[in-house]
C-alpha positions in Angstrom: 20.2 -18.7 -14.8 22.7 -20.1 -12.8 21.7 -21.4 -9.0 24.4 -19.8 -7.1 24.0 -16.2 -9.4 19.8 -16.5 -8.6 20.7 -16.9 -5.1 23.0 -13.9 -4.7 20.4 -11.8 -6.6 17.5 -13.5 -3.8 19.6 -12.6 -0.9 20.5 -9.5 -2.0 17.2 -8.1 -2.7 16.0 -9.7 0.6 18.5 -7.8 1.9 17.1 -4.6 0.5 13.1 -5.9 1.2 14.2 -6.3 5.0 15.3 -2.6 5.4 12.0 -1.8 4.2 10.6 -4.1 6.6 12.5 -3.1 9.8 11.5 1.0 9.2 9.7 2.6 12.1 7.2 3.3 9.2 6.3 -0.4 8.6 6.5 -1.7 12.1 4.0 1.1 12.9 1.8 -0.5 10.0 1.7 -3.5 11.4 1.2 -2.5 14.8 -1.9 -0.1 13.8 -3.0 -3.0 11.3 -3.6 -5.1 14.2 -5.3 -2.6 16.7 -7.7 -1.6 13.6 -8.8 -5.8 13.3 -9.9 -5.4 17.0 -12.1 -2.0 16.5 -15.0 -3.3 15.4 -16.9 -0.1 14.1 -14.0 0.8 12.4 -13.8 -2.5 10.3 -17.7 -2.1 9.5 -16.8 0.8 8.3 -14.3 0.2 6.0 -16.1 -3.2 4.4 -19.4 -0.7 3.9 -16.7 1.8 2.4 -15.5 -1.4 -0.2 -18.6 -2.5 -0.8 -20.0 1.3 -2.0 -16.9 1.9 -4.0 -17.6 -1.9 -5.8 -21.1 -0.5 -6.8 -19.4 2.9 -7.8 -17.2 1.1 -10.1 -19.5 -0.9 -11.2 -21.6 2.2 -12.2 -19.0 3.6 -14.0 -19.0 6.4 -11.5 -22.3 7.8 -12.8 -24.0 7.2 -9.5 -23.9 10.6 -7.6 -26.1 9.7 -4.2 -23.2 6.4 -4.1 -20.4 9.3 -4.5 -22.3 11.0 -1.8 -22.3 7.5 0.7 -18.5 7.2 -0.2 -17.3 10.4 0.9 -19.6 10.6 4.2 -17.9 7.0 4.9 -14.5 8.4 4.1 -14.8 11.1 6.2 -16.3 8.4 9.2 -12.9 6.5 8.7 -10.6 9.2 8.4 -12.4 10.4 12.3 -10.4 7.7 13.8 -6.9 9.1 14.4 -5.3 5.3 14.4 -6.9 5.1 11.0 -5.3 8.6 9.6 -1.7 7.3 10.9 -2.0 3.9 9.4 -2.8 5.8 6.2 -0.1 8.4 6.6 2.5 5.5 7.3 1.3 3.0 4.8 1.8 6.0 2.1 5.2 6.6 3.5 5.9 2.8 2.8 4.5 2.5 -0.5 6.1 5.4 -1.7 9.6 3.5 -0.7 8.6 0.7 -2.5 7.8 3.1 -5.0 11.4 4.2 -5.0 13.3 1.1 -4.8 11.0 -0.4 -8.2 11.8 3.2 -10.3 15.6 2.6 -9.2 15.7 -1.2 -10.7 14.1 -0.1 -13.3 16.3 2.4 -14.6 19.2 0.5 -14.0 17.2 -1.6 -16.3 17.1 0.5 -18.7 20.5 1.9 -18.3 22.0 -1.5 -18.6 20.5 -2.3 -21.7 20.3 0.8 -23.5 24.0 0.3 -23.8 22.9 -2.9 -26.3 21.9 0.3 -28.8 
């Protein structure tokens, strides 16, 4: 691919990543990402939640008192409210992401379905 085309597709998509990235939704991310690495309980919390759901897997989800561990953590983490809006905004960002990746990829498709 030509330099100059590879560039204009870089700064383009950049273009489209940076509105992403300058939504209320992703700044509050950020913001609540932060405040959730100083709250301590919270982050014990979720690194017991990983490591329960790592032997949950790894049980091929047969292990029913685990199950039981993971949703009595779950419901620990979702008490804190700063965790519920990080969660609520993260899906909110994810789900443009989402969006923007189904878009290229029917006009993808579109582009070279016309090859038929």
């Amino acid at each position: 691919m030509e330099n100059s085309m590879k560039d204009n597709i870089f700064f383009i998509l950049d273009d489209i990543i940076n509105n992403i990235k300058v939504s209320s939704e992703f700044e509050k991310c950020i913001l609540l990402r932060e405040k959730i690495e100083n709250n301590k309980e919270l982050l014990q919390l979720i690194e017991t939640l990983k490591e329960k759901q790592k032997k949950y897997v790894r049980g091929n989800f047969q292990d029913d008192d685990v199950k039981k561990e993971l949703d009595v953590l779950l419901k620990k983490i979702e008490s804190f409210p700063i965790y519920v809006e990080y969660s609520n905004n993260l899906s909110i960002v994810n789900e443009k992401i989402s969006l923007l990746k189904d878009e290229l990829n029917c006009y993808f498709v579109e582009k070279f379905n016309l090859l038929k």
